[in-house]
N, C-alpha and C positions, 0 to 999 in steps of 0.2 A: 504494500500500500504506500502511496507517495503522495501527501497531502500538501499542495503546491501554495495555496493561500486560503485562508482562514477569514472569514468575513462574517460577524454577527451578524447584519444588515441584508443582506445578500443569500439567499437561499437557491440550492438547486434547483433549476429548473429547464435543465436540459441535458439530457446526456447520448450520448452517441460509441459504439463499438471500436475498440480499438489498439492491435496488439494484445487478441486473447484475454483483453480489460475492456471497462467501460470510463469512460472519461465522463467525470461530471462539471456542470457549468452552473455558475450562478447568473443575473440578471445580463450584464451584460456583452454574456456570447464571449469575449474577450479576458473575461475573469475564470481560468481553473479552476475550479474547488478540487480537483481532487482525482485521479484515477486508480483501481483497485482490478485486482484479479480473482478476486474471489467474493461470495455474498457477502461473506464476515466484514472483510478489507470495507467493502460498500457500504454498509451496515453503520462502518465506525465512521468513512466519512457523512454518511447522511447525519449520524448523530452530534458529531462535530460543527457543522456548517448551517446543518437542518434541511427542511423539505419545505418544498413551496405545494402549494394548495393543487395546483396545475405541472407537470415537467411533460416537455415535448423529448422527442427522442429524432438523429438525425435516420437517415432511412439504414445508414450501418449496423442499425440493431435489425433491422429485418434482410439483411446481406449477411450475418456474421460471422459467415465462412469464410468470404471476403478477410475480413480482418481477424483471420487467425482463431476463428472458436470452431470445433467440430463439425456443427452445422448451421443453418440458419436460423434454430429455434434455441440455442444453447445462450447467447449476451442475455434477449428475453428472461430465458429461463433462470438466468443470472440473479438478474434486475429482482425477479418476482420473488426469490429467495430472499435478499438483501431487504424488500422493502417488508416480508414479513419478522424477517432480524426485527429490524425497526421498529415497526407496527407494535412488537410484544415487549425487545425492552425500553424502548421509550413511553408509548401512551397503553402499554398491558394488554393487548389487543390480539390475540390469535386468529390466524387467515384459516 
């Protein structure tokens, strides 16, 4: 996990596939939050940075063979682990 900038203000709300990880973005496309290889890794960035109400995703997550994951449902498949990481230990919440 490689946590590039840290931003109270700024929550993820974009992320896209890439190098077998998912790279996340806060508000301005140009701000990192954060990219991670594994749900955990993504987990701690979401809980770090936080989660916007809304994240779009670039279309890399539905290529993600393209960029280095198994197949094209594995970044997804990713993503939907990490967010239920989250989901439980931040707001106690099981998916």
């Amino acid at each position: 996990m490689e946590l590039r900038e840290k931003s109270m203000n700024m929550k993820i709300d974009y992320i896209s596939a890439d190098d077998g990880g998912i790279t996340m973005y806060h508000a301005d496309r140009n701000g990192i939050a954060g990219w991670a290889d594994t749900a955990e890794g993504i987990a701690s960035v979401l809980k770090d940075v936080g989660l916007a109400d809304t994240v779009f995703g670039s279309s890399t997550m539905d290529f993600a063979y393209e960029e280095g994951f198994a197949d094209d449902y594995a970044a997804q498949d990713m993503w939907d682990s990490a967010i239920n990481i989250y989901n439980w230990e931040v707001n106690g919440v099981a998916s």
